[in-house]
C-alpha positions in Angstrom: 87.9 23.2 -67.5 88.3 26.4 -65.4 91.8 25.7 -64.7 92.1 25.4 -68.8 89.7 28.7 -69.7 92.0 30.6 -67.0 95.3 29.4 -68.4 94.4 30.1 -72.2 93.3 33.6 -70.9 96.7 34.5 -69.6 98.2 32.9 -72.6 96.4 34.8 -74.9 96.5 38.1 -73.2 99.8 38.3 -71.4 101.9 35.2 -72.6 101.8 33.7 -75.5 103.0 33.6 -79.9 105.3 35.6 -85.8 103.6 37.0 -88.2 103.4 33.8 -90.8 104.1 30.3 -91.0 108.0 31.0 -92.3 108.3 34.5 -89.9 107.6 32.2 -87.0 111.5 31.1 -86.7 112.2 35.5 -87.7 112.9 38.1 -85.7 110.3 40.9 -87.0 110.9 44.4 -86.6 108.4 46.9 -87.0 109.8 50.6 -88.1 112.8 51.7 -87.1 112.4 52.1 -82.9 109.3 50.1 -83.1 108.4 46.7 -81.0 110.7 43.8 -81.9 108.7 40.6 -81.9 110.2 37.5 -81.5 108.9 34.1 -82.3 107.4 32.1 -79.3 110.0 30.2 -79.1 112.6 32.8 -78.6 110.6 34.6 -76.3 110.4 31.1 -73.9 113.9 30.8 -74.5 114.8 34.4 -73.8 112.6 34.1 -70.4 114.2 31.3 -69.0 117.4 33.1 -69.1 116.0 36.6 -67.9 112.3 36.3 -66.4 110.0 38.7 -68.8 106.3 39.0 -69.5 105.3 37.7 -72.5 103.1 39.7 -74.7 101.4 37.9 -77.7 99.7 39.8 -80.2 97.1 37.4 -81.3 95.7 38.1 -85.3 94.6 36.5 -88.5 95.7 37.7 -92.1 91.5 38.7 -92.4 91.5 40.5 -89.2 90.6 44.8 -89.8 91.3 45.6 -86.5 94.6 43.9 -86.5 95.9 45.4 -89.4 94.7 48.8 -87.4 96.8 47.8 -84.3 99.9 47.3 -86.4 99.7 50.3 -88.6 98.7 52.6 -85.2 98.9 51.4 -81.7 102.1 49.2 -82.1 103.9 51.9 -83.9 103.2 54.1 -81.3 106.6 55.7 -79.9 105.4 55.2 -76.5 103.6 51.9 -76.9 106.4 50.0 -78.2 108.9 51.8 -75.8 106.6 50.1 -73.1 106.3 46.9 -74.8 109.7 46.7 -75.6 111.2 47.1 -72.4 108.9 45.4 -70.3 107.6 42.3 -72.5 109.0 39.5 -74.8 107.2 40.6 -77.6 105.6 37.7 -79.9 102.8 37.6 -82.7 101.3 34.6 -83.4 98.6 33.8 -86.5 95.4 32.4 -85.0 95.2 30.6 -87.8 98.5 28.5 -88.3 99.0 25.0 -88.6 102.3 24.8 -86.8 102.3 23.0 -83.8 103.2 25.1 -81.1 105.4 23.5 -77.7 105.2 25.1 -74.8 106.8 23.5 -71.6 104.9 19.8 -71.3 102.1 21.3 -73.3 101.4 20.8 -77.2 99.0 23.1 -79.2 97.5 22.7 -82.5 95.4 24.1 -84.8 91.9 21.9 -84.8 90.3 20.7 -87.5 86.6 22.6 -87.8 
């Protein structure tokens, strides 16, 4: 179980996945200079052919603060200069229902 806990943790903070269902498979680009995100599976792609970081931006359609990180820190000139040129840049809805592949491992949305 701690193995699991630590692995999600660097998924979810440095690793891991776009901004809908459909954007998932789109390449997203926020204002003109801002970060470029990718969808997970570019960014796996992408990092076997040139080993990168992977920052995931991690949000729900609900979320207040998330909107707040889009409209302000991730349009940030310096932030997404940062992001940009040292991370595969991916967002990833908490809440989707696609299934999500990532090396041997398969994620899903659970049922509550």
């Amino acid at each position: 179980m701690m193995k699991f806990s630590k692995y999600l943790l660097v998924v979810a903070l440095l690793t891991s996945v776009s901004h809908t269902c459909s954007a998932q498979n789109e390449k997203v680009t926020m204002g003109s200079g801002g970060i470029e995100w990718i969808s997970f599976e570019q960014a796996v792609f992408l990092n076997d052919m040139k080993p990168k970081k992977i920052f995931i931006d991690v949000y729900t359609d609900w979320c207040g603060w998330c909107k707040r990180m889009d409209a302000g820190t991730f349009k940030d000139s310096l932030v997404s200069k940062y992001i940009s040129e040292n991370y595969y840049a991916v967002k990833l809805n908490a809440e989707t229902k696609d299934t999500i592949r990532f090396r041997d491992k398969v994620f899903v949305l659970s049922p509550k």
